[in-house]
Each structure stands twice: as structure tokens, then as C-alpha cells.
C-alpha positions in Angstrom: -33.3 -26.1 15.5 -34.1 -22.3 15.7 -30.8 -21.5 17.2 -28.8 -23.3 14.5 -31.4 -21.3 11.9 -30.4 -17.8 13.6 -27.2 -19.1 14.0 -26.5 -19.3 10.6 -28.5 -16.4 9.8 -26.0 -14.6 11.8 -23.2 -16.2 10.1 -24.4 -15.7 6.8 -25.1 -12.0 7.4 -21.2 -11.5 8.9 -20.0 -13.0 5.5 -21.8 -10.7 3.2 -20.7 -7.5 5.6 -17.2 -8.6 5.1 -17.5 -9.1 1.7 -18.9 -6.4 0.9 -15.8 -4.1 2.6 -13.6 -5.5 0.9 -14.8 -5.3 -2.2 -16.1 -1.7 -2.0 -13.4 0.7 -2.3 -12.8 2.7 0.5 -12.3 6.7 0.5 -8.5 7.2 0.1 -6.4 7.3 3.2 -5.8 10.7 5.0 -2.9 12.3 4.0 -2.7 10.5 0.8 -1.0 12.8 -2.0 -2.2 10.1 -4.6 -5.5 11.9 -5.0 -7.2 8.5 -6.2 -8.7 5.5 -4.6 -5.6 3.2 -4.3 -6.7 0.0 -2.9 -3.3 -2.1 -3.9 -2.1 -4.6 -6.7 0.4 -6.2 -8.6 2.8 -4.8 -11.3 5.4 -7.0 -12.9 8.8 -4.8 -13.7 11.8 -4.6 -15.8 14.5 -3.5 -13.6 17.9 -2.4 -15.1 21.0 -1.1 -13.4 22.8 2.2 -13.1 24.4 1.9 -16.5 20.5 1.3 -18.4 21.4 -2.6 -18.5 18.9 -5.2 -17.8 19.1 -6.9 -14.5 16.1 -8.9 -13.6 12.6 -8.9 -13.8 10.1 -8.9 -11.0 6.8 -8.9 -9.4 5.5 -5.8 -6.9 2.5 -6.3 -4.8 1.4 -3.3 -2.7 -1.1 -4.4 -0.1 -3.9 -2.1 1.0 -2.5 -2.6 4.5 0.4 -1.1 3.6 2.3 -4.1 3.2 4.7 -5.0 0.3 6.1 -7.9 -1.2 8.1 -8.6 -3.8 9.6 -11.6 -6.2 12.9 -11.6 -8.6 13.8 -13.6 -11.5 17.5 -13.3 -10.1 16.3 -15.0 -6.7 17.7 -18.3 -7.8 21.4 -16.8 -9.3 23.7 -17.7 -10.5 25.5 -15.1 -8.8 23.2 -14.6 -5.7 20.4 -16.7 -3.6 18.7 -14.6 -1.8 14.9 -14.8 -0.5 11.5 -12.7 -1.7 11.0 -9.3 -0.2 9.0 -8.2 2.4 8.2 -5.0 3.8 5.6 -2.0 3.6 5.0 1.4 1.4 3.8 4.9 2.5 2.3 7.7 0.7 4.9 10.3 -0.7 4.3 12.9 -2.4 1.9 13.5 -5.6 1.2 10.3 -7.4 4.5 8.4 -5.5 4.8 6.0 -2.6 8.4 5.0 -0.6 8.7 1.4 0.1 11.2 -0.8 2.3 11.7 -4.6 1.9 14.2 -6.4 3.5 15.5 -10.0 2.0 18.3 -12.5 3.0 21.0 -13.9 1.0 22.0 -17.3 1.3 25.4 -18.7 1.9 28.2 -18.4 1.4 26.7 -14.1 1.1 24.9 -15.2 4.0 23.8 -11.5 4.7 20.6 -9.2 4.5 19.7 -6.8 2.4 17.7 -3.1 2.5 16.0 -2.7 -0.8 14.5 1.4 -0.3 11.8 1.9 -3.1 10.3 5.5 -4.7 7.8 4.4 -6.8 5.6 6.9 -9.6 2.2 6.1 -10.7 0.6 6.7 -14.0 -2.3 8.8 -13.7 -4.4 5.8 -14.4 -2.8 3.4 -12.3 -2.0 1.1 -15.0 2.1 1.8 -15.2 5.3 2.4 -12.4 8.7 3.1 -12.5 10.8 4.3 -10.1 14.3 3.4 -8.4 15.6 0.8 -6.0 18.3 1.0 -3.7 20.2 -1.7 -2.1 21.6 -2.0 0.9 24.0 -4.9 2.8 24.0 -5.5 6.0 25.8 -8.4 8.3 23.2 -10.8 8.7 23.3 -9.9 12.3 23.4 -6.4 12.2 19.8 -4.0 11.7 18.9 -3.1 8.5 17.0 -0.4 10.1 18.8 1.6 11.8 21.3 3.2 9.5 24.9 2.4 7.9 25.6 -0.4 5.5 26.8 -1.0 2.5 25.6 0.1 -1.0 25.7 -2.5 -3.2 23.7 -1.0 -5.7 21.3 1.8 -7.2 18.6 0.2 -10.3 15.5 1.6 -12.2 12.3 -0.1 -13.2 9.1 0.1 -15.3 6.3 -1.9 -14.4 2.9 -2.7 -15.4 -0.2 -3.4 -13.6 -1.4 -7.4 -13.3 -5.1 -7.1 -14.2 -6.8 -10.6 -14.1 
């Protein structure tokens, strides 16, 4: 009985140390331009193409791990299938991050695809926009080391998910 009671003492402590880091925002990474406490989130976009016209909308998610992932509403077609996007983001410069996802087309494209992200902040967090470029590749061919094809350059605004 006393070493179930410490036991779960023990267990009950862990949870609130790890819930309490994180939830408490941590100082900002070293080396990070953004000058702010940027601890991730979600911004749903309006993305248009080179000529200003609307292509899709989506969903951004910039993990605090430096992980990203991404959703379109063109995911299903009717021109292309191709999967979600996953990848990761970087600090960049003053108030900007660089991302890289990769997706997959389904057949008959059956291919992958480098989408290479520069993203702006608002000052308050609360807005993006930045560009997208794409990228083909074979499906068996890297989409990391160099070459490909260009299949297209886009722009997007976004705004932050707050629940």
C-alpha cells in the first residue's frame, strides 16, 4: 500500500512537471531572428498563383519541434491527388521562417513533390503570407538533393487558428 501511495505520488508529480513545460512558453530559440516567443500554430491560407488567381486554400501548422504540416483543399482534384505535406521550418531572417514539405501524387502523376516555403509574420503573430514553390520529382528520384522540375511558383495570406 505505501509503495502504490508513493508510487502514484511520483506519477502524479511527473504529470504536472510536464504539463507545466508545455504550457509555459519557453525563451525563444538561439539564433532566432523572430525576436518573439514563437511556440507554433495553425494558420489557414488563401493561396493564388503566379498570375494573382485563386488556387486553393489550406491549413499550415508549424510545430515547436520544428516540424511542419500542411493540408489543401485541392488534395482531392479534379486535376491532381496528391497527399498532405510534411516537413519542417527554420528561422530566417527578421520576422520570416523557410519551410520544406514534401507530398506524393497519386496515379496516373504518380510522382513527388518539393513544396519550398518563405513565410512573413505579422508583428503580432496573428497574419502570414509568403510564397510556395513547387517542385517534381520521379517518384523515385530525391527531392532533396537538387534538380527537378518547376511546376509552379504561388502566394498566400493566412491567418492564425485561435481556438
Amino acid at each position: 500500500m505505501k509503495h502504490s501511495l508513493r508510487s502514484a505520488a511520483l506519477g502524479l508529480l511527473s504529470l504536472a512537471c510536464v504539463s507545466l513545460v508545455a504550457t509555459y512558453p519557453q525563451k525563444a530559440a538561439a539564433g532566432n531572428p523572430l525576436g518573439f516567443f514563437f511556440v507554433g500554430g495553425s494558420y489557414v491560407t488563401t493561396i493564388t498563383d503566379s498570375n494573382g488567381n485563386f488556387a486553393s486554400r489550406g491549413v499550415f501548422t508549424f510545430h515547436p519541434d520544428f516540424t511542419m504540416s500542411a493540408i489543401d483543399s485541392g488534395q482531392g482534384g479534379p486535376t491532381f491527388f496528391f497527399s498532405s505535406q510534411l516537413g519542417s521550418w527554420k528561422f530566417d531572417g527578421a520576422g520570416e521562417i523557410a519551410a520544406r514539405t514534401i507530398d506524393f501524387d497519386y496515379p496516373p502523376n504518380a510522382d513527388v513533390v518539393r513544396l519550398d516555403y518563405t513565410v512573413k509574420f505579422s508583428a503580432d503573430r496573428t497574419q502570414i503570407k509568403g510564397t510556395i514553390m513547387l517542385t517534381s520529382f520521379p517518384l523515385q528520384a530525391n527531392p532533396l538533393d537538387g534538380g527537378g522540375t518547376v511546376i509552379g511558383n504561388f502566394t498566400f495570406t493566412g491567418n492564425v487558428i485561435t481556438p
